[in-house]
Legacy VTK file of the C-alpha trace (Angstrom):
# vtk DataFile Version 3.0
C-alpha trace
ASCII
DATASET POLYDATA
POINTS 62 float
101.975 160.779 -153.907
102.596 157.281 -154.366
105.035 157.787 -157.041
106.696 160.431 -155.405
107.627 157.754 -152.571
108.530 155.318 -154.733
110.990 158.123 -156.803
112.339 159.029 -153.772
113.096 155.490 -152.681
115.249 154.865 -155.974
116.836 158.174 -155.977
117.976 157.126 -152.343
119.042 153.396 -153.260
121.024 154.501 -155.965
122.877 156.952 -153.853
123.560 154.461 -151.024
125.227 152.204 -153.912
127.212 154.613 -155.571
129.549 155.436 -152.415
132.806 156.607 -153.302
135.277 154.565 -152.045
138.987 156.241 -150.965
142.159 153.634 -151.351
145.824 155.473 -150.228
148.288 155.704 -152.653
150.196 152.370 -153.139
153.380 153.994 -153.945
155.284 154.387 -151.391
158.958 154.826 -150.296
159.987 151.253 -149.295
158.349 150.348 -152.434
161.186 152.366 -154.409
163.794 150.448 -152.418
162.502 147.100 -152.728
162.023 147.598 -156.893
165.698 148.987 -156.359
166.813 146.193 -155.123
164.733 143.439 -157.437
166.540 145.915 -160.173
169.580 144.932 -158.992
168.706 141.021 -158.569
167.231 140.909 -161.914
170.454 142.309 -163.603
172.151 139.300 -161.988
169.884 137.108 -162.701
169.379 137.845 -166.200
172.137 139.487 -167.305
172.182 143.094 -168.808
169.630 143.960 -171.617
168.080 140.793 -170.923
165.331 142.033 -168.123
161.461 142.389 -169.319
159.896 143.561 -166.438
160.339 144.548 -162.639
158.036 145.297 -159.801
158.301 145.242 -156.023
157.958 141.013 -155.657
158.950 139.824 -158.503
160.980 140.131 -162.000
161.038 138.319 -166.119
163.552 138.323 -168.009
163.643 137.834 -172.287
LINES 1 63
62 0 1 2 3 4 5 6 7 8 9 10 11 12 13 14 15 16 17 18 19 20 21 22 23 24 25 26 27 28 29 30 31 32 33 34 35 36 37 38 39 40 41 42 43 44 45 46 47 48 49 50 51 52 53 54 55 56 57 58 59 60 61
């Protein structure tokens, strides 16, 4: 019986610590149009064909 309990308890714990946990999608419209616009920045910046990368904040060039 005892090791029933004690089963039970574990089986139990390692439920409560495996919740799932739900995050929303991060894309979302305004982020489009604030890439769109770094896009644009970054081609000034930089000059074209010289860009690396883009995101929402921020942007590298070669």
């Amino acid at each position: 019986m005892n090791r029933f309990i004690a089963f039970a308890a574990t089986l139990a714990a390692a439920a409560l610590l495996s919740a799932c946990v739900f995050a929303p999608p991060v894309t979302t419209s305004t982020d489009s149009v604030s890439i769109t616009r770094m896009s644009e920045q970054a081609v000034a910046t930089c000059g074209a064909g010289n860009v690396k990368e883009v995101n929402a904040k921020s942007f590298t060039c070669k």
